[in-house]
C-alpha positions as CSV (number, residue, x, y, z in Angstrom):
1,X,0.0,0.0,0.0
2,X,1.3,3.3,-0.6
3,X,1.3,6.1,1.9
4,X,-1.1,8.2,2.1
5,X,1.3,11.6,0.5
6,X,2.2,10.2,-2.4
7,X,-1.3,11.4,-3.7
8,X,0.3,14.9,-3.6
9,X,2.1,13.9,-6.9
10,X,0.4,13.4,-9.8
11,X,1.3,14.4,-13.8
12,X,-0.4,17.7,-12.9
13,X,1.7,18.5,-9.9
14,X,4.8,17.6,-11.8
15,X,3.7,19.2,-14.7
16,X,3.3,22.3,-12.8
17,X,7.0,22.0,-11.4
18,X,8.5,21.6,-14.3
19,X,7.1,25.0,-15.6
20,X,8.6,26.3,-12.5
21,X,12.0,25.0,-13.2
22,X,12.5,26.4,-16.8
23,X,10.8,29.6,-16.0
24,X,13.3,30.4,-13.4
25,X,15.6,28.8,-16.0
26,X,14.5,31.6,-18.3
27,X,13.4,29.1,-20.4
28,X,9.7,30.5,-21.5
29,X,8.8,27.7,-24.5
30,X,9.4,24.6,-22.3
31,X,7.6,26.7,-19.4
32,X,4.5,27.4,-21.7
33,X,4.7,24.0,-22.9
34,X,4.5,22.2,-19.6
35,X,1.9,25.0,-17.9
36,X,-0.3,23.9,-20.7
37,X,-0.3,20.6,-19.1
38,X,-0.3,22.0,-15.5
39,X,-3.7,23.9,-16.3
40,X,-5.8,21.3,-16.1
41,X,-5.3,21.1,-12.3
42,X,-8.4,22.3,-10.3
43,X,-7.4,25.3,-8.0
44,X,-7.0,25.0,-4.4
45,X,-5.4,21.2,-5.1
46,X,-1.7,22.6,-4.2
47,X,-1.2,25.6,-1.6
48,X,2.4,25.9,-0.1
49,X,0.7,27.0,3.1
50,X,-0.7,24.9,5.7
51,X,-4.4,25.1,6.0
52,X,-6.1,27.5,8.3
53,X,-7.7,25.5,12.0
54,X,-10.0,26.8,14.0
C-alpha cells in the first residue's frame, strides 16, 4: 500500500514543477509548454501553506 502523500504527486503537480523550473531557468517555450499541461489542475489542489484551524 502506498502512503497516504504520495497522492500529492500526480502528472499535474509535476507538470506544474516543471514550468517552474525552466521559468526560473528563463526558459519560457518549455515553461509554456509544460503550464499547458499543468492547467488542467483544479485550483485549491496545491497551496504551499498549511491550511487554516480553527
Amino acid at each position: 500500500m502506498e502512503p497516504a502523500w504520495i497522492d500529492f504527486y500526480h502528472h499535474v503537480r509535476l507538470s506544474a514543477d516543471a514550468a517552474e523550473v525552466f521559468r526560473d531557468l528563463k526558459n519560457p517555450k518549455a515553461a509554456l509548454a509544460w503550464n499547458q499541461q499543468a492547467a488542467a489542475m483544479p485550483t485549491g489542489v496545491f497551496t504551499r501553506c498549511p491550511p487554516k484551524r480553527d
